[in-house]
Each structure stands twice: as C-alpha cells, then as structure tokens.
C-alpha positions as CSV (number, residue, x, y, z in Angstrom):
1,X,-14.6,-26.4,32.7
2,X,-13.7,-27.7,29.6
3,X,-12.8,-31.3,31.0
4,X,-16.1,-31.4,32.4
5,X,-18.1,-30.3,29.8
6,X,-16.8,-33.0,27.1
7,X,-17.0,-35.5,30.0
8,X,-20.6,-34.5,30.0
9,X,-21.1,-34.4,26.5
10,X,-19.4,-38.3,25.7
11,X,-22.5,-40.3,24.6
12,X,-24.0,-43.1,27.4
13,X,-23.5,-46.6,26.8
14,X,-25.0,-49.1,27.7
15,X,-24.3,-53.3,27.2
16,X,-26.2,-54.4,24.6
17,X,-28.4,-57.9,25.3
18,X,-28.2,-60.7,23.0
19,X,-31.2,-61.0,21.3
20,X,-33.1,-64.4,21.4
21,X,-36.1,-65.1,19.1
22,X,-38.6,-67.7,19.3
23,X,-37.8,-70.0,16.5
24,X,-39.4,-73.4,15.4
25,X,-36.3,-75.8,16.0
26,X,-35.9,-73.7,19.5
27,X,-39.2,-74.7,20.6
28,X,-38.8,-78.3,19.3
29,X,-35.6,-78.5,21.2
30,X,-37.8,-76.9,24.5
31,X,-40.1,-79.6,24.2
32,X,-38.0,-83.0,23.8
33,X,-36.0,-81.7,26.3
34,X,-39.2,-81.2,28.7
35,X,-40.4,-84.8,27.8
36,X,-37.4,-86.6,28.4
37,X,-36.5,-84.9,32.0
38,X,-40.0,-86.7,33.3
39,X,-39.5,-89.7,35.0
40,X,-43.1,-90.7,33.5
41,X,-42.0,-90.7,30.3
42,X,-39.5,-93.3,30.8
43,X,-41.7,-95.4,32.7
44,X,-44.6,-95.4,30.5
45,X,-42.9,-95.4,27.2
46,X,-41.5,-98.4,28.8
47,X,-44.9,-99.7,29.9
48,X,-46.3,-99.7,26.4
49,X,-42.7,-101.6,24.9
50,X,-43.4,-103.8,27.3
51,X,-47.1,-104.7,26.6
52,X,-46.8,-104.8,22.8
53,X,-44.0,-107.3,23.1
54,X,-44.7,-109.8,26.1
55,X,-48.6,-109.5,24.8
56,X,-47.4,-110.6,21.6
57,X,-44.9,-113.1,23.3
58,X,-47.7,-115.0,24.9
59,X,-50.3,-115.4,22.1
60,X,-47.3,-116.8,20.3
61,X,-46.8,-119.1,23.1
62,X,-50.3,-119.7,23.6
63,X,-51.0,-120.6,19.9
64,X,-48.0,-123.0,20.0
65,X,-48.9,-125.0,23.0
66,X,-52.3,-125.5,21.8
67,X,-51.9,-126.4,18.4
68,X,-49.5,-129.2,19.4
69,X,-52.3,-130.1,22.2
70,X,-54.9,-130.5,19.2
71,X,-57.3,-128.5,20.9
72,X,-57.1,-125.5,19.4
73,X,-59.2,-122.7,20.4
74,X,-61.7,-121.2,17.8
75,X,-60.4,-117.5,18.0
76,X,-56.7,-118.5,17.4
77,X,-57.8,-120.9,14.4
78,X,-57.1,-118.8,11.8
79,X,-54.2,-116.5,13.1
80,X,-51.1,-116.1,11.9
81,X,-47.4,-114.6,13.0
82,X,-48.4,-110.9,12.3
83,X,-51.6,-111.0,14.1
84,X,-50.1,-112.7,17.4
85,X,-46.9,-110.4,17.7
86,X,-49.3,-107.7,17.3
87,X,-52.1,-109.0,20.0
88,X,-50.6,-106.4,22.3
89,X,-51.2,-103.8,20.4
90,X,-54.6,-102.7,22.3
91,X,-52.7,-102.8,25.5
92,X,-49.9,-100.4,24.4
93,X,-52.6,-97.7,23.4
94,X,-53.8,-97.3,26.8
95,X,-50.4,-96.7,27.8
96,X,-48.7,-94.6,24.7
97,X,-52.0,-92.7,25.0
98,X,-52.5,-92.0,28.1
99,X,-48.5,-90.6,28.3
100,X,-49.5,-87.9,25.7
101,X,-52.2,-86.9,27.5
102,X,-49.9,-85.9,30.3
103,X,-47.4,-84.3,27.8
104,X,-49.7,-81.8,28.0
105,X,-52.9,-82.0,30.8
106,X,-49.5,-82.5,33.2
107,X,-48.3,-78.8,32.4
108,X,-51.9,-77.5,33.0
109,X,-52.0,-79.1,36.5
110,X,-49.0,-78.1,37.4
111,X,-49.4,-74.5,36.0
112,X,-45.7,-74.6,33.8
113,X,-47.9,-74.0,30.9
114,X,-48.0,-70.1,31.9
115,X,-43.9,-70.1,31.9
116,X,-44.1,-72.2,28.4
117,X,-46.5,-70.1,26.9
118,X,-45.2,-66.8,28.2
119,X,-41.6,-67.9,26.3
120,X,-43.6,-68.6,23.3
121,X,-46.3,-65.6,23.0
122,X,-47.8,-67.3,19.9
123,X,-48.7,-70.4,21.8
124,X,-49.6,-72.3,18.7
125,X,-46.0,-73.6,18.1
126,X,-45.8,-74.6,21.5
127,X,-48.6,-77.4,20.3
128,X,-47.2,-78.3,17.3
129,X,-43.8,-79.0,18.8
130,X,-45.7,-81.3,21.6
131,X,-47.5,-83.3,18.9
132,X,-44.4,-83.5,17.0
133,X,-41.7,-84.6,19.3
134,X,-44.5,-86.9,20.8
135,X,-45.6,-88.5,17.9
136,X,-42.2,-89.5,16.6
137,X,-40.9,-91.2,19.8
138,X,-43.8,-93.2,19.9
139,X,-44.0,-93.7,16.1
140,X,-40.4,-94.8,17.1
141,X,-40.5,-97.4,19.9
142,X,-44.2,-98.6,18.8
143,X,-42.1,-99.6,15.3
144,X,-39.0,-101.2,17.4
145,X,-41.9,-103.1,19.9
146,X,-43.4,-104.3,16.8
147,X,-40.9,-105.8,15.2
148,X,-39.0,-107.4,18.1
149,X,-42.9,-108.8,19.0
150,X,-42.9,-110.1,15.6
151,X,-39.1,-111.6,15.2
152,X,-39.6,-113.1,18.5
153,X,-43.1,-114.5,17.9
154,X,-42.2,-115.8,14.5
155,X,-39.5,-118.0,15.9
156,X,-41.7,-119.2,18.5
157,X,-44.5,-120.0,16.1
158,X,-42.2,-121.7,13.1
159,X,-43.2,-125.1,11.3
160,X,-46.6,-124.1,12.6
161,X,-49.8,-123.3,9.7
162,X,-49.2,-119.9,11.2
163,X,-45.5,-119.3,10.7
164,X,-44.3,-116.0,8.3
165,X,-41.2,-114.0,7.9
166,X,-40.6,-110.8,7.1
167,X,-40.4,-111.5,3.2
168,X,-44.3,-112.4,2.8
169,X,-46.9,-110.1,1.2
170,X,-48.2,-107.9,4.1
171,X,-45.7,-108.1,6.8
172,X,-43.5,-105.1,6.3
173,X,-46.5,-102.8,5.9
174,X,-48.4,-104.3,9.0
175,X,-45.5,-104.2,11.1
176,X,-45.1,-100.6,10.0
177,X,-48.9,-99.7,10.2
178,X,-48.8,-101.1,13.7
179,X,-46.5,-98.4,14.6
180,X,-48.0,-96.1,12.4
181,X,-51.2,-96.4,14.9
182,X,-49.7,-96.0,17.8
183,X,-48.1,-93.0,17.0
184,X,-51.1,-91.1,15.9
185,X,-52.6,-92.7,19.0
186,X,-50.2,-90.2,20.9
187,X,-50.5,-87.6,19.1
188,X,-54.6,-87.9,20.2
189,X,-53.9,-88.1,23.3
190,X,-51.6,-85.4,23.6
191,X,-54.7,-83.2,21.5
192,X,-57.4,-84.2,24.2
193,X,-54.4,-83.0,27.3
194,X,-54.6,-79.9,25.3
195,X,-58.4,-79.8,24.7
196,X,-59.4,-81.0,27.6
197,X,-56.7,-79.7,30.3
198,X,-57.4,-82.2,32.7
199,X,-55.2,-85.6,33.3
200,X,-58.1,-87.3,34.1
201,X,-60.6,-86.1,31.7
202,X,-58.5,-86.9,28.7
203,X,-57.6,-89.9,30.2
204,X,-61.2,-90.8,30.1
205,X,-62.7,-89.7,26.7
206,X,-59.2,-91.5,24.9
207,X,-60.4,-94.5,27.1
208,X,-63.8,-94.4,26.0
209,X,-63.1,-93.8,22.2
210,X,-60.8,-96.2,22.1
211,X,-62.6,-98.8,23.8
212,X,-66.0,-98.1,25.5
213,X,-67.2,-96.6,22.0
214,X,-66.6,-99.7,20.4
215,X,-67.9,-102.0,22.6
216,X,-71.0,-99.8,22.3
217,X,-71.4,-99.6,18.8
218,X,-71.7,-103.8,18.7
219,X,-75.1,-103.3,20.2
220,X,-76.7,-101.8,17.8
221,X,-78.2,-103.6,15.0
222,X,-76.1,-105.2,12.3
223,X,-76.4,-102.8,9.6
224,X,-75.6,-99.7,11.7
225,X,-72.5,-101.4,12.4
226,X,-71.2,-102.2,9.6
227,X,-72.1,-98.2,8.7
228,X,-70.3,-96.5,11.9
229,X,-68.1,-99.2,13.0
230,X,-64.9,-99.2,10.3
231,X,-64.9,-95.5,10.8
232,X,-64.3,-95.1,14.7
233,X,-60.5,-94.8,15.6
234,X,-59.6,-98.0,16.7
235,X,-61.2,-99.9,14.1
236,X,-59.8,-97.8,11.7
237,X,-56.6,-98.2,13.2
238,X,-56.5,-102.3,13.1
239,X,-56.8,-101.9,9.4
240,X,-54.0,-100.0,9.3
241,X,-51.8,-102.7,10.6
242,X,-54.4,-105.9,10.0
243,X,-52.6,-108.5,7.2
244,X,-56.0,-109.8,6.1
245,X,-59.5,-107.8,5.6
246,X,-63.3,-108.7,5.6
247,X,-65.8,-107.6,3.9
248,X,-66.4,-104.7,6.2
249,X,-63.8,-103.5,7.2
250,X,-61.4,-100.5,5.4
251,X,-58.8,-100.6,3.2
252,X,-55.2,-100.0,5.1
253,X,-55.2,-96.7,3.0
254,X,-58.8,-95.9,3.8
255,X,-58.0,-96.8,7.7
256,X,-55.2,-94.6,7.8
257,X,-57.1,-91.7,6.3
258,X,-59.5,-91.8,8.5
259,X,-57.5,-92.1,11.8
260,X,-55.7,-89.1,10.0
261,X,-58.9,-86.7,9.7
262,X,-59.6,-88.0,13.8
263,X,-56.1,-86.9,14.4
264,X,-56.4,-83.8,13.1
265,X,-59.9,-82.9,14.2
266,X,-58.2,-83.3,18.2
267,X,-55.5,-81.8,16.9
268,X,-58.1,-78.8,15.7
269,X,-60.0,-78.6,18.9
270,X,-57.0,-78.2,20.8
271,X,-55.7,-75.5,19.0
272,X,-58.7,-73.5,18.8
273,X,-58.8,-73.5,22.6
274,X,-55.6,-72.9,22.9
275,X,-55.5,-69.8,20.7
276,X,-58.9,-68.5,22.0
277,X,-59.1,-68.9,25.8
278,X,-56.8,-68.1,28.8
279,X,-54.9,-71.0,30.4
C-alpha cells in the first residue's frame, strides 16, 4: 500500500518545449531566405543587371559611332560618360520594381501571407524585414550594374568630348545615387504589393507613377511644370544620380529627400493596412 501510495504521490513530468520568440534578426533571416528560394528573384534581379548595363553599353556605343560619323544626333550632343552608362537606368526600374511588388502581392496570391503572419502575430516586422532585405539587394546589384555600366562605357567612349573616369567631380556620387534610386525604387514597389495586395495592381500604379504620371504632367502648361514636375518620384530620382542640373530641376540632396518622404508615405500606407485590416 505504501509502494503505491508514493508511486502516486511522485510529481508528473512532463518534457519541457524549447521556447522560440519572434525576434527582429529571426524575421530578417525568414525573409532573405524566402526571397532568395524564388526562382523570380533570380531571374528578375538578373533582368534589371542586365538592362542597366547593355542599355548603358549601347548609348556608349551609339555615341561613339556617331561622333566619329560627324553626325551627331542632337540629344546625345551634350552627354557625357555618366549619363550614357546610366541610360538604362529607366529600364531597370520597371524590372527592380516590379520584383518588390511580388515580394509581397506574390504572398497575398498565393495566401503564405496567413502562415507568415500567423509566425509573426505583430505583422508589422514582417514588413519591415521585406522592405529591408529588399531594399539592400537591390541597393546592392543596382550599385554593382552601375559601375560596371560606367567602367565599361567609359572605355568605350575614351578620347571622346565625353570621356570621364572615376576621379572627376560628380562621378562617385552619381554612380552611387544611381543605385541609391533603384533601391528606394524597390522598396516602393514592395510598399504598393503591401498596399495594394494585388500583383497586377501594384504593378500598374508603380508603372504609372513612374512613367505615365510623368509623361502627363508635360502637358500641362509650362509653369505647372516646372511647380509639380521636380517633385514626382522619377524626376526626383534623376537628380539623385544626374552629374549636371538645370535650372529646374532639384538639388541631388533635395531629390533624394523627396523620393525619401514618397518612400516612406508607401511605406505608411502599407503598414496602416496591414495593421488595421485582415489579410
């Protein structure tokens, strides 16, 4: 009776579970691994190397081959090493940008955002990781495009009136505003996939602001332009990374404030709707 009575008596255990939390570098670690096991990612990021480089390839070419012609055309009169390597700039957006909107619109579609966001209860992280991890590999292999565009394109251009190297006034800090640009480009993009929660749809309004709205805008009369114009996203953007400036166009500090305050206004939306509203 005794035996059975301490046998009953001996406290129950039971294995205890490691405990996991939900921590920032976790989350950050969730998220590159997520973007690099897509085979879109490869192929797009590859897409917009591509682009900014053979773009800027062939204006180099272009500019050489008519300069030794004597028939130079108008538009490529007054360019110089910087501005050619970077000609492929406005290509690469479409592609960088459209890429971070499936970062995020793709897990909507496919409906892994409720397994993402039921690991990570507080949901807002789960943005800021996206944007993060984003941003940088693009901030990354825009700045590595940019500079092989421009190493390249200089040596095709040399003994030419619009031959540089990387020691004159302005080159560093273009090359680096060019991929500058196209980083905050995906971090937009990835914003409006969060906004919007639809491929196409955020597909379409970083299409239009980047390029319909602009085009738009040159319709209207002369001094609304110069008034709206410099402050739209890709205009703002170019001065980022432009070597030389008009009259009405910003500052590269003023150009990178402002695509800063656009950034974080998508940035703002998304997260409101994220934080408020079921997915």
């Amino acid at each position: 009776m005794s035996t059975l009575t301490a046998t009953a008596e001996e406290p129950r255990t039971t294995p205890a579970r490691p405990a996991y939390r939900v921590t920032g570098r976790r989350v950050l670690a969730s998220e590159w691994a997520k973007l690099w096991s897509l085979r879109s990612t490869w192929i797009t990021l590859g897409l917009g190397l591509l682009f900014l480089v053979a773009f800027g390839l062939i204006a180099a070419s272009r500019y050489k081959s008519e300069i030794g012609s004597g028939h130079m055309d108008r538009d490529f009169a007054a360019s110089t090493a910087v501005s050619l390597s970077l000609f492929g700039t406005n290509f690469a957006q479409l592609a960088l940008g459209v890429l971070g909107v499936l970062v995020t619109a793709g897990e909507y579609s496919t409906g892994m955002i409720r397994s993402t966001l039921a690991a990570v209860p507080r949901r807002l992280p789960v943005l800021w990781s996206k944007a993060a991890v984003f941003g940088v590999v693009t901030l990354v292999v825009a700045t590595l495009g940019a500079f092989v565009a421009f190493l390249f394109g200089s040596g095709i251009v040399s003994g030419t009136p619009a031959a540089m190297g990387l020691s004159h006034a302005g080159v560093l800090r273009s090359l680096l505003g060019a991929g500058l640009y196209l980083g905050l480009v995906g971090v937009i993009g990835v914003a409006l996939g969060a906004l919007l929660r639809s491929v196409a749809g955020g597909i379409s309004v970083l299409v239009a602001a980047l390029m319909l709205v602009p085009g738009l805008i040159s319709l209207l009369p002369s001094s609304w332009q110069d008034d709206i114009s410099p402050y739209l996203p890709s205009n703002a953007g170019e001065s980022v990374f432009a070597l030389t400036h008009d009259a009405t166009a910003l500052s590269p500090g003023a150009g990178l404030l402002v695509l800063v305050c656009w950034t974080a206004l998508a940035l703002g939306g998304a997260a409101y709707r994220l934080a408020r509203t079921d997915v």
